[in-house]
N, C-alpha and C positions, 0 to 999 in steps of 0.2 A: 464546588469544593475541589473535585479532582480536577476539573480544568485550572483555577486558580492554583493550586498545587504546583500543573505544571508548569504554567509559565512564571512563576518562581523558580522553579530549578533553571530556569534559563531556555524550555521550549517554545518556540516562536511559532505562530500559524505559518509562514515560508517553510518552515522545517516541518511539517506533515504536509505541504501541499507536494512539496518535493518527495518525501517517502510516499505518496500517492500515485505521481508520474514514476517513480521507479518501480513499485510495485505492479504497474501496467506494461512499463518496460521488460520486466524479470516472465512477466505472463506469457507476454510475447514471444519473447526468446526459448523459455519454454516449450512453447504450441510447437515453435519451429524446429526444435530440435527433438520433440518427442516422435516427429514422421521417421527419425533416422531408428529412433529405439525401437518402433513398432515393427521396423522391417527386420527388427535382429530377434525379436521374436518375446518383445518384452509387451504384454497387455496393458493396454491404460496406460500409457505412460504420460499423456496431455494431461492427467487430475491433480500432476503436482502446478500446472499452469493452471488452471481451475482453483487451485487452493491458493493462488497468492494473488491471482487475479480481484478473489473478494476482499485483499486488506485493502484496496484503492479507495472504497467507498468508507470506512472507517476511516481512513487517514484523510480523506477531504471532510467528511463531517467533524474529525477532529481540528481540523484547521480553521474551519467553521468557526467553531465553540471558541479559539483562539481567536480569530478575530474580533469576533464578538467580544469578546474578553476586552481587550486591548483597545477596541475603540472606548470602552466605558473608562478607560484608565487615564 
């Protein structure tokens, strides 16, 4: 139901497999840049790369479910 939902509004499984690699991308960029925050004296600062790192696996299962979808179609 909520997958059929969205690929009516016009979501395609390509369009969460790409918010998946960007969400791995943005993780990334994060980690990398949280080394410069830790040295200014800011704690933790990699858990906002930690927290977007987990929407990858969401957005590929969603893409999943998408597929799936759309072969049956």
């Amino acid at each position: 139901m909520i997958v059929k939902g969205l690929h009516d509004k016009g979501l395609k499984s390509e369009h969460a497999y790409c918010a998946a690699f960007v969400s791995i991308g943005l993780s990334v960029a994060s980690w990398v840049t949280s080394a410069k925050a830790e040295s200014h004296g800011v704690d933790r600062a990699d858990r906002w790369g930690i927290y977007v790192g987990e929407w990858a696996p969401t957005f590929f299962g969603l893409g999943l479910a998408l597929a799936n979808y759309e072969g049956k179609g």
